[in-house]
C-alpha positions in Angstrom: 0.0 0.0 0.0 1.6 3.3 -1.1 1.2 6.0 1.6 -1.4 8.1 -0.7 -3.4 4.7 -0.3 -2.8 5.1 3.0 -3.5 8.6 3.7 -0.4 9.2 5.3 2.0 12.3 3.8 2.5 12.0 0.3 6.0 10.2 -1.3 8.3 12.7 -2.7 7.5 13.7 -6.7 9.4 15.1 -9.4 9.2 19.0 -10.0 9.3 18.5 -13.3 6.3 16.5 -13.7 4.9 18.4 -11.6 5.0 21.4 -13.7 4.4 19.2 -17.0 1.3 18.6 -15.0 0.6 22.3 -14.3 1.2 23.5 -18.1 -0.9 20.2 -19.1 -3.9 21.9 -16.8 -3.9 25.3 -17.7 -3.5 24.2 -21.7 -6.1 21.2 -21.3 -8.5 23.6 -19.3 -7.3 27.1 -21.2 -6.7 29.0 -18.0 -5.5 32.4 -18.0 -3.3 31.5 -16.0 0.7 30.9 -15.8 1.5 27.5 -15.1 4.2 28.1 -12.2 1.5 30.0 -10.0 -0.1 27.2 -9.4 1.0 25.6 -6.4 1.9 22.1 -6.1 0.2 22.3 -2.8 -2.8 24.3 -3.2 -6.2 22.8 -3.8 -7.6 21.8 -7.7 -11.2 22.6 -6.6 -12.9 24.9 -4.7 -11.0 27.7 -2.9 -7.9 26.2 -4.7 -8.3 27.1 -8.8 -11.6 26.7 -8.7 -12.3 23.7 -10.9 -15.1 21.3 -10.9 -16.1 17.6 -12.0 -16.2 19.0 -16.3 -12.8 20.0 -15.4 -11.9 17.1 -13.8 -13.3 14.6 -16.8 -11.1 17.2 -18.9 -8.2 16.8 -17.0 -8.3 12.3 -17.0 -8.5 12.6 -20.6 -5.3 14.8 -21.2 -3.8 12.9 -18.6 -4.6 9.6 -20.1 -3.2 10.6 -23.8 -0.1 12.1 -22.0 1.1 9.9 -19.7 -0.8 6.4 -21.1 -2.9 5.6 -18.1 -6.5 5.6 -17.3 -8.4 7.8 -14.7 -11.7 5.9 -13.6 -14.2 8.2 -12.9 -16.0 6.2 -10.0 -12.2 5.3 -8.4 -12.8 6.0 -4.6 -9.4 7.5 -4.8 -10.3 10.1 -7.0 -10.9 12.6 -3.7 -7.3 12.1 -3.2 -5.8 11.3 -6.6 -7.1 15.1 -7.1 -6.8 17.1 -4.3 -4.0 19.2 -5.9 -1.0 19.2 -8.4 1.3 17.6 -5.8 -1.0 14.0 -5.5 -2.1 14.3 -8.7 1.6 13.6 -10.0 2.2 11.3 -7.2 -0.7 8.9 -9.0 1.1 9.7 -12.4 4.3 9.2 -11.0 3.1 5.5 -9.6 0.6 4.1 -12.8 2.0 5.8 -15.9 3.0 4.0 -19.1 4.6 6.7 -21.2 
């Protein structure tokens, strides 16, 4: 069990998918927005950048022709998988194929 399965702090990521991430979001989503203001911390939803489940379908997509993986809509993880950049490229990080 990996410790975002877990709930425990989340493993270590790399910066630079991170922000391949963050450009991904804000070109997937057309933000007007620069990709390095959004924190890898900060929320995806609500108070955070403000997205919502559209965005979210919008964002499994991109990430799925990017990175060669699958986002299931009704995962129980998805809470978590998306709660901001940082988990999101955890997930990546752990079930990518490209």
């Amino acid at each position: 069990m990996t410790s975002l399965e877990s709930g425990n702090a989340m493993p270590a990521t790399d910066p630079a998918l991170e922000r391949q991430l963050a450009r991904l979001i804000v070109d997937t989503l057309h933000l007007e927005i620069e990709p390095e203001s959004i924190s890898p911390l900060d929320p995806l939803f609500r108070d955070g950048l403000g997205l919502d489940s559209i965005d979210a379908l919008e964002i499994a997509l991109a990430v799925s022709q990017s990175f060669g993986m699958h986002l299931k809509s009704d995962d129980e993880q998805n809470h978590q998988i998306f709660a901001n950049l940082r988990s999101l490229a955890a997930h990546i990080a752990q079930h990518r194929t490209k």
